[in-house]
DRENPA-3360 file (N, C-alpha, C; in nm, 2 decimals, always signed):
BEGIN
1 = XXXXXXXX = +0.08/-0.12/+0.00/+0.00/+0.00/+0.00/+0.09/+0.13/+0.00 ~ +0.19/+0.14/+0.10/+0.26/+0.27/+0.11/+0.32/+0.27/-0.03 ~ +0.40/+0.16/-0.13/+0.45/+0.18/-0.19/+0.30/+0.22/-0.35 ~ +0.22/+0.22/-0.34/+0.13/+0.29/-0.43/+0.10/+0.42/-0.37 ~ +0.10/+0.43/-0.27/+0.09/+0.60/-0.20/+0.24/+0.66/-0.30 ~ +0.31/+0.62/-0.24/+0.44/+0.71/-0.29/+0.46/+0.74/-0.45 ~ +0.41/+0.62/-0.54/+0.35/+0.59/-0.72/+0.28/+0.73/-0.72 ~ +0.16/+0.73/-0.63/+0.11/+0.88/-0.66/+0.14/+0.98/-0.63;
9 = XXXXXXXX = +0.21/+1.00/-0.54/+0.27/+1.14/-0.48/+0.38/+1.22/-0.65 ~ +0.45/+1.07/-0.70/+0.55/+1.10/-0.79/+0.50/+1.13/-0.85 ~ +0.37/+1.08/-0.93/+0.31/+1.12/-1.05/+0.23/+1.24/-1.01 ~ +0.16/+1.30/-0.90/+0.11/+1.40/-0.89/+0.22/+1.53/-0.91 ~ +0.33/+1.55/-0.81/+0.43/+1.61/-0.86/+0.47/+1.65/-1.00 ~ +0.45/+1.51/-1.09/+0.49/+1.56/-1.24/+0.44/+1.60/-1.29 ~ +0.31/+1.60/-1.25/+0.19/+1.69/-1.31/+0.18/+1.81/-1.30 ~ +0.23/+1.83/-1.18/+0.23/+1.95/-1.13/+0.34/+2.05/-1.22;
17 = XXXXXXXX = +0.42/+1.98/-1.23/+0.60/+2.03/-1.31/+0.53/+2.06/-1.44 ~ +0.47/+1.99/-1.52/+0.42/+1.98/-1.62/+0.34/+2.08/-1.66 ~ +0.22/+2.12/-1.56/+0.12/+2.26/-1.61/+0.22/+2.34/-1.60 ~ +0.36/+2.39/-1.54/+0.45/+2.53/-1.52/+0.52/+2.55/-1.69 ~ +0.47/+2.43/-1.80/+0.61/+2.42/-1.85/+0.54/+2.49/-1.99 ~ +0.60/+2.57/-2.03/+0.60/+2.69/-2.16/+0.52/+2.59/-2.31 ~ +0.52/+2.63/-2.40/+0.41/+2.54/-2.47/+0.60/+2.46/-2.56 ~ +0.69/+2.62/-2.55/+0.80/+2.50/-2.61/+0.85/+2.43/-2.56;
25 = XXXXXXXX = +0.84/+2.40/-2.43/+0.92/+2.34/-2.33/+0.86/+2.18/-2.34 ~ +0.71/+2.24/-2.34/+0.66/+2.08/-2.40/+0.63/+2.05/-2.52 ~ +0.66/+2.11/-2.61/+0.71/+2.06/-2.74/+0.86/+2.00/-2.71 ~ +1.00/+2.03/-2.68/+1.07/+1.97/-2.65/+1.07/+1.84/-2.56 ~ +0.98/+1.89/-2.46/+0.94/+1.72/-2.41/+0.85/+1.57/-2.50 ~ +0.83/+1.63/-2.53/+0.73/+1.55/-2.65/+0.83/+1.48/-2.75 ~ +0.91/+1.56/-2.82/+1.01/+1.50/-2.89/+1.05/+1.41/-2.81 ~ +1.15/+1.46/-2.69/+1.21/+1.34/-2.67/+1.17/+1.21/-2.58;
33 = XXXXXXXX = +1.04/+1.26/-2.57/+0.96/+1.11/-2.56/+0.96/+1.05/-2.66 ~ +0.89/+1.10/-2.78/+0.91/+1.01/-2.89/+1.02/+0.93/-2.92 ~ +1.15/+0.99/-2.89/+1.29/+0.94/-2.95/+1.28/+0.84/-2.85 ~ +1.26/+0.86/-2.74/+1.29/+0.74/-2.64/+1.22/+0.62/-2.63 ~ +1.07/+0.63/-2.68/+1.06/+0.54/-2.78/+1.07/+0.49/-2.83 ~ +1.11/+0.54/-2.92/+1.18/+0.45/-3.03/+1.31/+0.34/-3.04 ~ +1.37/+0.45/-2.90/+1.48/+0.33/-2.89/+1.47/+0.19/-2.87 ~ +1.55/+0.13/-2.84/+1.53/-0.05/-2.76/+1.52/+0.02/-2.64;
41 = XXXXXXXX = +1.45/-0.04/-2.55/+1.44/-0.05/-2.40/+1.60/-0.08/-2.31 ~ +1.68/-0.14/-2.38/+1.80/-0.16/-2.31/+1.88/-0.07/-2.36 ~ +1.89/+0.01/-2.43/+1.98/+0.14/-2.55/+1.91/+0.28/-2.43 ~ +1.79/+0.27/-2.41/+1.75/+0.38/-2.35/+1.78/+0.41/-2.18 ~ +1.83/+0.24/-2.14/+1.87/+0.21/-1.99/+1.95/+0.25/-1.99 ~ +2.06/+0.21/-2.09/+2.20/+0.25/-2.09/+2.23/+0.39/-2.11 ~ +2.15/+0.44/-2.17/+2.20/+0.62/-2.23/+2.08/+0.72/-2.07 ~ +2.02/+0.66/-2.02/+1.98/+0.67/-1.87/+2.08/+0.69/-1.79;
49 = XXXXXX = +2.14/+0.56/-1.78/+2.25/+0.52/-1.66/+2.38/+0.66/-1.68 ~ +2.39/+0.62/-1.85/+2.53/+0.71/-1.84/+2.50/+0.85/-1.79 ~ +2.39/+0.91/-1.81/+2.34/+1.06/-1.76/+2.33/+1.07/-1.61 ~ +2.30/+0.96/-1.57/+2.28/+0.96/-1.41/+2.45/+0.95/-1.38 ~ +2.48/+0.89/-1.42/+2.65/+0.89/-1.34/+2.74/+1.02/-1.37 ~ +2.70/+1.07/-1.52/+2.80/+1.19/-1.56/+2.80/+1.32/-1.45;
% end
């Protein structure tokens, strides 16, 4: 249970980030959803990981 409380806390927060954000800011987000997408799932972990560590 707590750990579905915390699922929504996260997702409410990004919602919240999300109404502040300029119409190009989410045009840029949008792209790179798409791209990440498109990747393989393991190509997108990896280019994840390396951004988290840099």
């Amino acid at each position: 249970m707590e750990k579905e409380y915390q699922m929504t806390t996260v997702l409410k927060y990004v919602e919240i980030l999300d109404e502040d954000l300029s119409f190009k800011e989410k045009k840029i987000r949008d792209s790179v959803l798409r791209y990440i997408k498109r990747m393989k799932k393991s190509d997108a972990n990896a280019v994840f990981l390396e951004k988290l560590l840099a």
